[in-house]
N, C-alpha and C positions, 0 to 999 in steps of 0.2 A: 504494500500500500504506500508505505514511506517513498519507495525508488519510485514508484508511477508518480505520485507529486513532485520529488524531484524532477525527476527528466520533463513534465510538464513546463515546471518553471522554468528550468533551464531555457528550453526551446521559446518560452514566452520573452522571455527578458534576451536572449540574443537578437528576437526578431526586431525588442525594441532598440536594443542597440543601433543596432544596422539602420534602424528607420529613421532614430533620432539623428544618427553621422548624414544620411541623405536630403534631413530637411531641415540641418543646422546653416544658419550665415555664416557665423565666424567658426574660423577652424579650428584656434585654440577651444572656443565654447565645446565646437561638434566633438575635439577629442574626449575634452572630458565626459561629456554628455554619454560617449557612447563605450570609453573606459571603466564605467561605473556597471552599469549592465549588464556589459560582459564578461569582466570577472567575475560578477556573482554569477551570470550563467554559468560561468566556467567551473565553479567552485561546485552550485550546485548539480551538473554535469559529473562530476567525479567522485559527491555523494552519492547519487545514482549509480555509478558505476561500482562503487565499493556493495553495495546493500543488492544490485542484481548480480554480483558476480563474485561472493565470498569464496569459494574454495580456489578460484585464480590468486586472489588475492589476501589468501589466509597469511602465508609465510610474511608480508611484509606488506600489510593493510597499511601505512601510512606512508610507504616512499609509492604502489601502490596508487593512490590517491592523488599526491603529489607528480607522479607522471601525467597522468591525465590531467588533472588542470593545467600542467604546465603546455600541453600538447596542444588545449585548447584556448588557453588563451594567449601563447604566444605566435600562434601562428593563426590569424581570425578566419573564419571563415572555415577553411580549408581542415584547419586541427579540431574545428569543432562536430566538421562531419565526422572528420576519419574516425572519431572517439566514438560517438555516436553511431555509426554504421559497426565498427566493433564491437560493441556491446550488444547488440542487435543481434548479431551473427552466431556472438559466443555464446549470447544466452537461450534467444529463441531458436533460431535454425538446429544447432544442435538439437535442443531439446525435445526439437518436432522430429528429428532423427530418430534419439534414442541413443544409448551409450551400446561404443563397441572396443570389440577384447575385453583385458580386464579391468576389471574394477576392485579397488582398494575400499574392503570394506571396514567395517570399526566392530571390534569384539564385544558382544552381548555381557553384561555385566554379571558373570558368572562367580560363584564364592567358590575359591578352590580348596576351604575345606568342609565343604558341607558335605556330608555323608546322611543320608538315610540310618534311622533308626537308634540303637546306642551300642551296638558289639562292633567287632571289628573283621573283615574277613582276612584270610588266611591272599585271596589275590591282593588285596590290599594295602594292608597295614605296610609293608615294606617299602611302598613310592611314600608311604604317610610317616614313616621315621625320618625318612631322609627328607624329606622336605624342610628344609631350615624355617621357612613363613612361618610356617604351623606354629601355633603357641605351643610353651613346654608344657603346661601341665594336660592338653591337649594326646603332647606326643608320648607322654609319661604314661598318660589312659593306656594308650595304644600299646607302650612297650610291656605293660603289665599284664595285656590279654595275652601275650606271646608265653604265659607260662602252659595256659592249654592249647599248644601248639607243638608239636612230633619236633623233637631237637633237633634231625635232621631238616628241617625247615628254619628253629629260631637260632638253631646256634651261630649261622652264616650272617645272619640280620643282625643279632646281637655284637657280634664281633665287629665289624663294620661299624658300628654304635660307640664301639671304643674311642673314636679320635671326633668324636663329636664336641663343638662348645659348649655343650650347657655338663655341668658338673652332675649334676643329680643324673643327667640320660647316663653318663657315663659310671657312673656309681652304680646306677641300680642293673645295667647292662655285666658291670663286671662279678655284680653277685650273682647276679642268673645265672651266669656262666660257670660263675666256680662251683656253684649249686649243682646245675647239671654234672660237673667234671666229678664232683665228692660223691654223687649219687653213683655213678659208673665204677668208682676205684672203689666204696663201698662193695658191690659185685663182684668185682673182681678178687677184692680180699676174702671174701667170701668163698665164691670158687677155690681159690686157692688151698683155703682152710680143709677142705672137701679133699681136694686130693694131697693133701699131708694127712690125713687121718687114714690113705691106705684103702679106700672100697673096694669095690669089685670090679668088674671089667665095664662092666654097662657103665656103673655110677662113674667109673672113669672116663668114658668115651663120653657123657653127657658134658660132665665137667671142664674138659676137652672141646666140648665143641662149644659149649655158653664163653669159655673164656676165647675161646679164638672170633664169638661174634660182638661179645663185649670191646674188646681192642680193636677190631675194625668199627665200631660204633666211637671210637676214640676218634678213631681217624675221619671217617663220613663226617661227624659233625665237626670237624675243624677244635677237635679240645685240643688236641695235642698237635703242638707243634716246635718245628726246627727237631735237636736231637731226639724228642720227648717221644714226636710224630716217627722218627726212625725204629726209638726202641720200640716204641709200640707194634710197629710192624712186625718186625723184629721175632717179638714175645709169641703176637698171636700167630706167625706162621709156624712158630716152634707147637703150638699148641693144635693148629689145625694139622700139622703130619702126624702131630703123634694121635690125635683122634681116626687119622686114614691110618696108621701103622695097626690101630686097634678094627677097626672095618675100612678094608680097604674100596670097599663098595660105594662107599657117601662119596654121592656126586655134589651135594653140598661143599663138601670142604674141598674138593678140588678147583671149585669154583672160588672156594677163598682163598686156598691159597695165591692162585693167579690175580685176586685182589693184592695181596701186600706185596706181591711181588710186583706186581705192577708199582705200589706204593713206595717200591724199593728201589726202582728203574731196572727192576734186571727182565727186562718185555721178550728176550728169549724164553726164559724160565715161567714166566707168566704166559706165554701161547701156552706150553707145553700142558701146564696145567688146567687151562682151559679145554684145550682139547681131549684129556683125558676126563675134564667134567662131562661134556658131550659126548663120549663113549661110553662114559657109565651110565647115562639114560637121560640127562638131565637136558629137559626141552631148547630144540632151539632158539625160542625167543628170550631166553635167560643166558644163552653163552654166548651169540652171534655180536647183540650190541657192544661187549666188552671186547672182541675179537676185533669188530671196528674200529674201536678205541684205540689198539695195538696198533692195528695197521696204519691209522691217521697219523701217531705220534710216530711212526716210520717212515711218513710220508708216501707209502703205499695206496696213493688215491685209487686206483683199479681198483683193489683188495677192501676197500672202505664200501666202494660203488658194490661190487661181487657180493659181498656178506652182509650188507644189508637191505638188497633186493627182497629176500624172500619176507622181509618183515615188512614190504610197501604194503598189503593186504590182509595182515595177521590181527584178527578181531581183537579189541579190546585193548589195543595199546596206541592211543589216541598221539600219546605223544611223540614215539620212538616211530608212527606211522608217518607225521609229519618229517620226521629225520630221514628217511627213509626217501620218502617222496623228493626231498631238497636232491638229495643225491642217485637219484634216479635218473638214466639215459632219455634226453630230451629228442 
């Protein structure tokens, strides 16, 4: 509304300009007469053009403004078309167009931490630690649901949490951990006690195999690490042969073994045992993806492609289907 009275007046007071220079006597008079005019045309001309043409003239509304009055009133006539015919052009032709390619739009004023309801999910909660915005006592909620959460899922999150700023995330992140760690070495000491007291051959081979999956539960959740992560491996492959020394049947523990060995870098000695977990019976979709594993850290891409074809279509493993398919012949 404002820019249509603008440009009204504008056009009105240049006309009187012009009319009053054509029917003035004296020249000195006419100048004045018609200097008066047309700078305010000019002026209000360039309010017009600021109010129909903001987004031209967002980054620098008043030099902006100041070009076009200067355009229009130092050069008469001529600078007041040109302005006026650009404005015209820029604003309405365009717009009788229609905008083409892209366009730069402006983001919907979204809260990036609102979350539905009050628990937390297990996809979640780990972009929502790490997110620094987030308030702490917010992020503290969050870190505290992580206790009914499989360690194999929070001990990675937590650890991560270590080198956080806020003091308290990092406190309460380091007891969790140690918590988990005292819980596991608990078991272990436990087992242990088990087989210093001498059972029998089963209680032995049980005890034998809980602590070779304890110590790799050391390792999967990241408690143990540098030398700690070594002897662990270490312990529990001692512990998973001597459970296959007692049945050499368990295709579970050959499967573990080829775990710590892998965990050891010795990935010769780790196929080995793989393989001989998959001749003891133990399904292909439990030995192939870690066979993959091998081959990729060999850099054996055929051998990665080859051994995990057969799982591009194996029901039920949503995920290792996706892995599958990434590496599938196109």
């Amino acid at each position: 509304m404002f820019a249509l009275l603008f440009s009204l007046s504008a056009l009105l007071l240049e006309g009187l300009a012009f009319g009053m220079l054509l029917t003035a006597d004296d020249s000195s008079r006419s100048l004045v007469a018609f200097l008066l005019p047309h700078l305010a045309a000019s002026a209000l001309l360039a309010l017009a053009g600021r109010a129909l043409m903001p987004s031209l003239t967002a980054r620098a509304p008043r030099a902006s403004v100041a070009l076009m009055f200067a355009l229009s009133a130092f050069i008469p006539l001529l600078g007041f078309i040109g302005v006026a015919t650009g404005l015209w052009i820029g604003r309405y032709r365009r717009a009788a167009h229609g905008p083409r390619g892209l366009r730069t739009l402006t983001l919907p004023p979204l809260d990036p931490h609102h979350r539905s309801g009050t628990g937390f999910q297990q996809a979640g909660v780990s972009g929502f630690l790490r997110n620094r915005r987030v308030p702490t006592s917010q992020r503290l909620k969050a870190l505290v649901a992580l206790q009914h959460v499989p360690g194999r899922v929070a001990s990675p999150l937590l650890r991560d949490l270590l080198g956080d700023d806020s003091e308290d995330l990092r406190l309460l992140a380091y007891g969790m951990l140690d918590r988990k760690e005292k819980t596991l070495n608990a078991q272990i000491h436990a087992e242990h006690r088990r087989l210093a007291s001498r059972p029998g051959t089963t209680a032995q081979l049980l005890a034998h195999t809980r602590l070779a999956g304890l110590y790799w539960e050391l390792i999967y959740q990241q408690l143990a690490q540098g030398d700690l992560r070594t002897h662990a491996a270490q312990t529990g492959l001692h512990h998973a042969r001597a459970a296959l020394a007692l049945r050499p049947s368990a295709a579970g523990m050959h499967l573990r073994c080829g775990q710590f060995l892998q965990a050891l870098d010795e990935l010769t000695g780790a196929e080995a045992a793989l393989e001989a977990a998959r001749a003891a019976g133990l399904p292909d979709h439990r030995v192939l993806p870690h066979l993959a594993e091998l081959a990729f850290l060999r850099r054996d891409f055929a051998a990665v492609r080859r051994l995990l074809a057969p799982l591009d279509h194996w029901p039920g493993m949503t995920g290792m289907h996706k892995v599958a398919q990434l590496w599938s012949a196109r």
